[in-house]
N, C-alpha and C positions, 0 to 999 in steps of 0.2 A: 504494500500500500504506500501509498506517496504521501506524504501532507505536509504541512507548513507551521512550525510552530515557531511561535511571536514571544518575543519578550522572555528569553532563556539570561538565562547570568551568564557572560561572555567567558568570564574566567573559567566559570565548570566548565562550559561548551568544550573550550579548548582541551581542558585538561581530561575529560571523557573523550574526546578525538586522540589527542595525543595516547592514551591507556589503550583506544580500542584498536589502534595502527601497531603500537608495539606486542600486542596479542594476536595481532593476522587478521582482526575481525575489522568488518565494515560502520558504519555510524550507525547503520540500520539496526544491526544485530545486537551492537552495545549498546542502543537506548532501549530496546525487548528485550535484553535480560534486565536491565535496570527497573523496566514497568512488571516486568515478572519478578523481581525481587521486593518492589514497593509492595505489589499485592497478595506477596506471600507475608507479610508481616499481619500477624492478627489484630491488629489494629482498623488495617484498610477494611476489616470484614463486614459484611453488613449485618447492622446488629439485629437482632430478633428480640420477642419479649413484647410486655407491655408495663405501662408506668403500674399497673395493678403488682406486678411481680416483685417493684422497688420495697424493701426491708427500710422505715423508717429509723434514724437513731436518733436517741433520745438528746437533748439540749445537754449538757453540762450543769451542774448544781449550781443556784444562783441565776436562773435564766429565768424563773417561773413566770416574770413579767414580762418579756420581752415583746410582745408583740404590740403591747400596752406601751411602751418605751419610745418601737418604732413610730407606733400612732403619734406621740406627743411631738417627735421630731419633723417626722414630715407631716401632720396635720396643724400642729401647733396645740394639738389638746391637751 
């Protein structure tokens, strides 16, 4: 596939060019491993779940008013 990507940091560019020539491999090839190494990280994975599954944790001692606190600062009450 062919495409055109904008706006890369010149320095990595290079320095991924210069890596992927001294390895035999072409730009093409060293930016698909790179996108296949990005999306092997579990991170990039798409998360599943729902906000019903989220385990509350409880406040810290000394918080019992806080929401009351909150109200006073940005309502003024």
């Amino acid at each position: 596939m062919d495409t055109t990507i904008r706006n890369l940091d010149e320095h990595l560019y290079r320095k991924l060019k210069a890596q992927a020539a001294l390895g035999g491999k072409t730009m093409g090839e060293a930016v698909s491993d790179a996108i296949r190494v990005y999306l092997a990280r579990p991170e990039a994975l798409p998360r599943s779940g729902s906000l019903c599954d989220l385990v509350p944790e409880p406040y810290p001692d000394g918080n019992e008013n806080l929401s009351t606190e909150i109200d006073a600062i940005a309502y003024g009450r």
